[in-house]
N, C-alpha and C positions, 0 to 999 in steps of 0.2 A: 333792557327796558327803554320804552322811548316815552318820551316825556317834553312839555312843552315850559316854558320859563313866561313872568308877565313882571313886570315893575310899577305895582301900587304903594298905596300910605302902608306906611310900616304899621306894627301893631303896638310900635313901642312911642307912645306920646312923645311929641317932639321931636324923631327921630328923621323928619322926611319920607323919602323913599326909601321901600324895602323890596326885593325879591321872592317872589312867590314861586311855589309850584304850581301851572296854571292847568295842566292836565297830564294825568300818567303817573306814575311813582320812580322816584329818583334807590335805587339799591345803596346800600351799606358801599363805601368803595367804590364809588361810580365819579369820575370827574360831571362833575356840573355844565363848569363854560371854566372856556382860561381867563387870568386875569390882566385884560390887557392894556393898556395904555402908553402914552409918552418915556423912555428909558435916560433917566438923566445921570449921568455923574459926575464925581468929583465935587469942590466947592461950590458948583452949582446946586447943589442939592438941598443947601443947608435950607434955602428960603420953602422948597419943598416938603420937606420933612415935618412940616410943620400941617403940611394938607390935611387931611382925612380922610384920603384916598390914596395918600403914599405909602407901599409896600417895598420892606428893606429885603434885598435880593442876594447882600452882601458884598461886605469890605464898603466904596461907597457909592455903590449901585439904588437907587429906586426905581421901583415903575410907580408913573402918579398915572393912576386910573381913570380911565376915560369909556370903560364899555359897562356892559351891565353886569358882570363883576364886582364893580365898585358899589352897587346899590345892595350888599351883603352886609348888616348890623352886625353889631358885637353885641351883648346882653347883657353888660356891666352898666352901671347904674353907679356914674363918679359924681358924689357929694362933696361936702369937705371932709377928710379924713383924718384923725390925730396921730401923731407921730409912730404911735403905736399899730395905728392900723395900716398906716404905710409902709412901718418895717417887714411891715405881717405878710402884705400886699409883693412886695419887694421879694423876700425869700422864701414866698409857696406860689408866688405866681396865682394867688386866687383872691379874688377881688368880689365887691356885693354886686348884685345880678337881678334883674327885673326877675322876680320869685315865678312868675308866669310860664316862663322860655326856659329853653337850655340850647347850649350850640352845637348842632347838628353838620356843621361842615369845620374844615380845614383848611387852611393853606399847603400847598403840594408846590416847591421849586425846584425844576428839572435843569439840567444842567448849571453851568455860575458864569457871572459876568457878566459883560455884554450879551452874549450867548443864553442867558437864563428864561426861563420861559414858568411863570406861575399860575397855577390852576389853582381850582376851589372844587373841594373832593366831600363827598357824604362822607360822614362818617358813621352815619346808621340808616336804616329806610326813613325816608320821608316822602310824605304822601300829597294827593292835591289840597290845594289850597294851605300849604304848611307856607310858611314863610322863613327861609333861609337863612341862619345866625353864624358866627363864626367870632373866635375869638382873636382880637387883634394884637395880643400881645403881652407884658407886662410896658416894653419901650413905647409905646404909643401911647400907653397912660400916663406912666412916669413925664412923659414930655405935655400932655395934657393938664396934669395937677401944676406941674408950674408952670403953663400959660394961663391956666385962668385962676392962676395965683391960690390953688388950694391947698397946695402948701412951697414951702418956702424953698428955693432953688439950692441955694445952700446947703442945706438940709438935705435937701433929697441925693445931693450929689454926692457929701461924705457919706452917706447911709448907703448907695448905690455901691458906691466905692469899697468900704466895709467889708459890706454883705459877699461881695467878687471875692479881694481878696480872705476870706475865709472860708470861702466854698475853694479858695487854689489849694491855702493852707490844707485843711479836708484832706482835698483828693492828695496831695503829696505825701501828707500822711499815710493815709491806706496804699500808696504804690511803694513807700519807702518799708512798710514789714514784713 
């Protein structure tokens, strides 16, 4: 299917720019556009990482996004959250969401390293005039609630920490019966 991409106001208040589909229909499983931009690593990154356009490629690889890629929203909808709803947030990886939306693409990274190359992939039809959602993560919110201090670093770090180790504990379990 061929189809054409445009970059207008998003439909999520305050959100900036959002990506639309501007003619044609994008298929279930169809790459979008790659996601491209500057590739920085190592202790470079740390000042990065902080972007809203930096995508972890791994180990400490980013790309901070510079093409129309970048203008793909997430649908999470971060208030202040109480400890409870952060633990909640932390170990289902599901967070509150503009009740309107839901996110119709993906992140797709092909090869690793230097060498990594990340796309943005449908994850079901989308049609014209839809506008392009994608979820960015649990680590780019976690890193969002404590910069804009909605909740407490500390906090989130032992609770981060925690939640790891007994999701190892878990799995070492079920591989040791």
């Amino acid at each position: 299917m061929s189809f054409e991409l445009e970059v207008r106001n998003s439909q999520i208040k305050e959100a900036g720019d959002g990506l639309f589909v501007k003619s044609g229909t994008i298929d279930a499983d169809q790459v979008v556009c790659e996601y491209t931009g500057d590739m920085v690593v190592g202790h470079d990154n740390l000042s990065y990482a902080q972007s809203d356009i930096a995508v972890g490629v791994g180990g400490d690889i980013l790309i901070v996004g510079n093409g129309i890629g970048a203008k793909v929203n997430d649908i999470a909808h971060m208030t202040a959250v109480s400890e409870e709803e952060f633990e909640k947030f932390v170990r289902t990886e599901t967070y509150p969401t503009y009740p309107s939306y839901s996110t119709n693409c993906k992140f797709e990274i092909k090869g690793s390293g230097e060498f990594a190359r990340v796309y943005i992939k449908a994850i079901r039809k989308i049609e014209t005039d839809e506008e392009l959602f994608i979820s960015y993560g649990s680590e780019y919110w976690i890193q969002r609630l404590i910069r804009w201090k909605l909740i407490d670093e500390d906090y989130a770090k032992k609770t981060v920490a925690r939640l790891v180790w007994e999701k190892i504990q878990t799995q070492n379990t079920i591989k040791n019966k």
